[in-house]
C-alpha positions in Angstrom: -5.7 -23.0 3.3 -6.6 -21.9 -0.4 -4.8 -24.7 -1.7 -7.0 -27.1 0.3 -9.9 -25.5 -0.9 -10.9 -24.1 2.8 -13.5 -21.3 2.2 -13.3 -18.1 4.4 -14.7 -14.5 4.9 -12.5 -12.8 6.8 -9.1 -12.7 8.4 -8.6 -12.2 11.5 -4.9 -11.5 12.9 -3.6 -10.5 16.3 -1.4 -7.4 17.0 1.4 -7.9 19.9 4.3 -5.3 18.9 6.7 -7.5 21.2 6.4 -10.2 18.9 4.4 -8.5 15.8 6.7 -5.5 15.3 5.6 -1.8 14.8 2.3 0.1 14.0 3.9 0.3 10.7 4.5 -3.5 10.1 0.8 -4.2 11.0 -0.4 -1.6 8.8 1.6 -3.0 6.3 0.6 -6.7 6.7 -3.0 -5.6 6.8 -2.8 -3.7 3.4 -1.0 -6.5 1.9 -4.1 -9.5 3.5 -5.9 -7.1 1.7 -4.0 -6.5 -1.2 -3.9 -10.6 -1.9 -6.7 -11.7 -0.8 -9.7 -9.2 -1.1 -10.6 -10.1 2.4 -12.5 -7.9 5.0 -10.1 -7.9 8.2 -10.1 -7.4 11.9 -7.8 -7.2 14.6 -8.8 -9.8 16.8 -6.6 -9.5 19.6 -4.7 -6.8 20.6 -3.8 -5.2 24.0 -1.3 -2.1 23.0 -1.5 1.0 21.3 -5.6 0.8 21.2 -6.5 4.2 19.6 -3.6 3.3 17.0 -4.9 0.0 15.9 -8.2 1.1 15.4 -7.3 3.7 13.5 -5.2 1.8 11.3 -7.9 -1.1 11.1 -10.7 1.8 9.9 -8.3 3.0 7.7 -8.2 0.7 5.4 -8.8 0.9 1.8 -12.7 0.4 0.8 -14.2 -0.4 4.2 -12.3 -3.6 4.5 -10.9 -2.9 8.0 -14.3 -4.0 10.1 -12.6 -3.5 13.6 -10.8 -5.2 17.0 -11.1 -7.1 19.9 -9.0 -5.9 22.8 -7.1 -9.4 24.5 -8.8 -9.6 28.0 -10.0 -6.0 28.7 -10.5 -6.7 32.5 -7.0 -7.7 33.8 -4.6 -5.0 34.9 -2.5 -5.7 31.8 -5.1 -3.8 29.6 -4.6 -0.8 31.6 -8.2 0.0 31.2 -8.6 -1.1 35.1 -6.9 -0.5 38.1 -6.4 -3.4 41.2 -9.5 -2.4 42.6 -11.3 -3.2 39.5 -12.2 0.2 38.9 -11.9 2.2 35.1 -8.8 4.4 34.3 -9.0 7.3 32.4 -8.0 5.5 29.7 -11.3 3.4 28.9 -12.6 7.0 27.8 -10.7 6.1 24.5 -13.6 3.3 23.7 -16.0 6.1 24.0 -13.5 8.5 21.2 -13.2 4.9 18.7 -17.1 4.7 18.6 -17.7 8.1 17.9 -15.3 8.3 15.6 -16.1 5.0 13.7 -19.3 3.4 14.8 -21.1 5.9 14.6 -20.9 7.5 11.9 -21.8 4.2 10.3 -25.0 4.6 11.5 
């Protein structure tokens, strides 16, 4: 893309550990965006490990880490609903990321 002269302000990369490897390899692919291209970032699909990937994501060196989009937070798959379409427990983790990182932005 830089070579064609295509013009960008952030990068945006998804996070599956089946095909994407460990927490550790996308914390080390995100320094390294970072590292190379002086970027902001985001996660912007994801599904596993949610408090983990935000953490990583808000981590990042200078502020450059700006956040994630969970993949399809209403199917079962998420975990963040049960067949009866009703919350888990585990959608309570949502309320810990934006206390944590949003807002204390504010």
């Amino acid at each position: 893309m830089i070579a064609r002269g295509v013009r960008f302000d952030i990068i945006g990369l998804s996070y599956y550990p089946r095909w994407h490897g460990t927490l550790e390899d996308l914390q080390n692919n995100l320094e390294d965006l970072w590292k190379r291209y002086n970027k902001p970032l985001n996660v912007v699909e994801y599904s596993d490990y949610k408090r983990e990937v935000h953490d990583i994501i808000f981590n990042l060196p200078k502020g450059m880490g700006k956040g994630a989009c969970i993949w399809e937070p209403l199917n079962q798959r998420s975990g963040l609903f049960n067949r009866d379409g009703e919350t888990t427990a585990l959608i309570s983790v949502y309320d810990d990321l934006n206390a944590k990182y949003l807002s204390a932005s504010e």
